[in-house]
C-alpha positions, 0 to 999 in steps of 0.5 A: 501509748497505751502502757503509758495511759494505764501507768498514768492511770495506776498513778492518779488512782494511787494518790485519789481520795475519797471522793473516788468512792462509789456512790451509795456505799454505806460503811455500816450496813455493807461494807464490803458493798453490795452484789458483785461489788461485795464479790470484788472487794473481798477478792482484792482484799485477799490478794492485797493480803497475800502479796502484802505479807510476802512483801511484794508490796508493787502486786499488793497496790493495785488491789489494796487502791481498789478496796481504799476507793470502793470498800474502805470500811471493809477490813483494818488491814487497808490501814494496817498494810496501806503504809507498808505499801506506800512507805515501800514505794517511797523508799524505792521512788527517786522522783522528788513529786512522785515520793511526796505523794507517796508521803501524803497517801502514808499520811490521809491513811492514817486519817482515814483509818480514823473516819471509818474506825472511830473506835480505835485508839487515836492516840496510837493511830496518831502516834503511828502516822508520826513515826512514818512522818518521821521515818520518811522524812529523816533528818527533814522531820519538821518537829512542830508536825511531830510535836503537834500529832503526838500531842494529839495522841498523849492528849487523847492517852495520857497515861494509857499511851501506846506505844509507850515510846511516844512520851519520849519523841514527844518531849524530844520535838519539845526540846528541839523547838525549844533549842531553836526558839529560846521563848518556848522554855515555859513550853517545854516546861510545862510539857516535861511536867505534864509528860513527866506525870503521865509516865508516873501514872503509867508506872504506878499502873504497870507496878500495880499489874505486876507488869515488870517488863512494862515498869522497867521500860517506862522507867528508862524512858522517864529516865531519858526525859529527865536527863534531856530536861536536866542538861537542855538548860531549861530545868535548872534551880533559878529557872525553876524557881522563877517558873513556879514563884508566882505560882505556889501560893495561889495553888496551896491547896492544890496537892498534885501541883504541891507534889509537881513542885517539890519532885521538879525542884529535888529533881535539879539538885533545888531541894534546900531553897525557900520555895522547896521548904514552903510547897514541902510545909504546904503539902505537909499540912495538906497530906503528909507524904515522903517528898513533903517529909523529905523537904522538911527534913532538908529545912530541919538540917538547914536550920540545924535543927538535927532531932527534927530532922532525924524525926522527918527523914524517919518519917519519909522514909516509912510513907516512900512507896518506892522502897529504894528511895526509902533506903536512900533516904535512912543513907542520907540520914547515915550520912549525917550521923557520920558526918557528926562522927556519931557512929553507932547511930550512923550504923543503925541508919544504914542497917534500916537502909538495908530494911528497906533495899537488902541489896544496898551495897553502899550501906554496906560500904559505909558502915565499914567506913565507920568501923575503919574511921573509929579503928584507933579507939575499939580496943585498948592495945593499938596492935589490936586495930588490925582486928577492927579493919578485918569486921570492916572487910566483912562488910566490904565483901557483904556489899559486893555480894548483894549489890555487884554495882559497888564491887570495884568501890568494895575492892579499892577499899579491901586492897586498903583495909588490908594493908592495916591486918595484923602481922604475922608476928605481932599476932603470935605474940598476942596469941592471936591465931589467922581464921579465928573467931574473935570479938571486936568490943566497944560501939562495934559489938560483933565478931569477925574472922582473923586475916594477918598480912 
């Protein structure tokens, strides 16, 4: 009877608030209590320590309920070690009630921690109480709980958000009440952008501290929201071009927003619409930058107006802070010349592509492309061609040692190439040696080393 009554003790103790605190108790003046009160509560909390961290967590609650109840303020690791606690409790309970206390003490510990650590970060405390939310609850997660502490915590973070992840469960609970009640699309909308945005912000931030490891992480993280937001149905070009109609107008001075669009837009394939080209004119005239230059850039090749084109991508390419992006964009800008078989031009674009990214294989790869298209016309002896094809397999094994990414593309097209070399015998009358020096003339203007098949 009375190992029962003390269990049934243990248990009420276990799931009681604050209101079991001892009268008088002043978390700012004494927060260990006073006397021998004082002398208990640092006890307790050494022994909650030492068993807590040799994870012998059942040891660890009688003493860690005491100093909760009679010194919360006393030491963070009530709040710190309170979870592992309780989630380990959890884990190993079987009754349905006893592991739903067990849930709601995980929870009023992180509300607590903030009553008596004002100071702490409450995003992240809030961020942390999600994720035992959903760790304990598993596929019963409700996603507006999630949704609504961790927009608690990015309200409170914006940027400065950790742990970093939370962007990410974020917009997953978004997209989830999204999928279950269509009428949320505006929602999660407006959510990516702002999420989208903060993750911009942190990047930048992580980049400019020289934090590699921090920027990597975050851009697989944006990476994982934009792909979610592409492929949820939500983000494609006529949603978009609805959502923000109404909307461009009203905010042409707005350059944030100007930027929000534009980035949205491109980012689903949307970059040739009307709306694109009129925030792109908008944020032109405001600042120029390389999203607005790009967006005129694609209104110029709409209109076939190449020279201006040629002048904006040019232009969006020098103002692009991220240098890969500035060497996709002389890429596209080799693209078009290429396009108009216009191959020296073509070449020069994809060589300041290199300017931009050395490590750009595709760069690489066209402009053997280039060289191999333009093969009947270099030299006047059409037995000569087989030279043109050994400069594009320069190229071709330049590409893949710069960029591994293109090796296999590299391959199929040496395999290719080298089909078209000069033959053994066709070269011995020519008086054309394997492994020598020769000048292959016309646009191309370079040399390259004999290969005969």
């Amino acid at each position: 009877m009375r190992k029962l009554l003390l269990s049934g003790f243990l248990a009420i103790a276990t799931i009681a608030g604050l209101s079991a605190q001892k009268a008088g108790y002043d978390p700012v003046k004494a927060p260990f209590g006073h006397g021998e009160d004082s002398v208990k509560c640092r006890m307790n909390l050494s022994l909650m320590t030492t068993s807590a961290k040799a994870e012998n967590y059942k040891e660890a609650l009688t003493p860690w309920n005491a100093v909760y109840e009679n010194c919360p303020a006393s030491s963070r690791n009530i709040y710190i070690l309170g979870p592992r606690i309780f989630k380990s409790l959890y884990a190993s309970e079987t009754d349905a009630a006893k592991k739903k206390q067990y849930l709601d003490k995980t929870m009023e510990i992180y509300d607590t921690r903030l009553k008596y650590y004002s100071d702490d970060k409450k995003g992240t405390v809030l961020a942390y109480k999600a994720y035992d939310y959903m760790e304990l609850m598993g596929d019963k997660a409700d996603s507006k709980v999630v949704y609504q502490w961790l927009g608690e915590a990015l309200k409170e973070m914006k940027s400065e958000m950790e742990p970093k992840d939370a962007y990410s469960y974020y917009m997953v609970a978004s997209l989830t009440q999204f999928l279950t009640d269509p009428s949320k699309k505006n929602q999660y909308i407006s959510d990516y952008f702002t999420v989208a945005g903060y993750v911009d912000e942190a990047i930048s931030k992580a980049n400019a501290a020289n934090d590699k490891a921090n920027a990597d992480y975050l851009g697989l993280v944006k990476e994982g929201i934009v792909k979610a937001f592409v492929s949820s149905g939500a983000g494609d070009c006529k949603t978009l071009t609805d959502y923000y109609a109404d909307k461009v107008e009203p905010n042409k001075a707005d350059k944030a927003f100007l930027n929000e669009v534009i980035n949205a837009l491109g980012s689903v394939g949307c970059s040739e619409s009307d709306l694109y080209f009129t925030a792109s004119e908008y944020l032109y005239k405001l600042e120029p930058s390389a999203g607005a230059a790009i967006g005129l850039a694609n209104k110029s090749l709409r209109d076939k107006d190449y020279d201006t084109a040629i002048k904006y991508y040019h232009e969006g390419a020098q103002l692009e802070t991220d240098k890969n992006k500035a060497s996709d964009y002389m890429m596209q800008l080799a693209g078009i010349f290429s396009n108009q078989r216009n191959f020296a031009k073509s070449r020069q674009a994809a060589y300041d592509a290199l300017e931009f990214n050395p490590n750009n294989g595709e760069a690489y790869i066209l402009i053997a492309q280039l060289y191999a298209a333009s093969a009947q016309n270099i030299f006047p002896e059409t037995e000569k061609r087989g030279l043109v094809f050994c400069a594009a397999v320069d190229k071709l094994q330049k590409a893949r040692s710069v960029d591994p990414s293109v090796s296999g593309k590299a391959n199929g097209l040496i395999n290719t190439y080298s089909g078209y070399f000069m033959d053994t015998e066709t070269a011995f009358m020519m008086g054309i040696k394997a492994g020598e020096s020769v000048f292959v003339p016309g646009w191309i203007g370079e040399s390259t080393t004999v290969r005969l098949k």
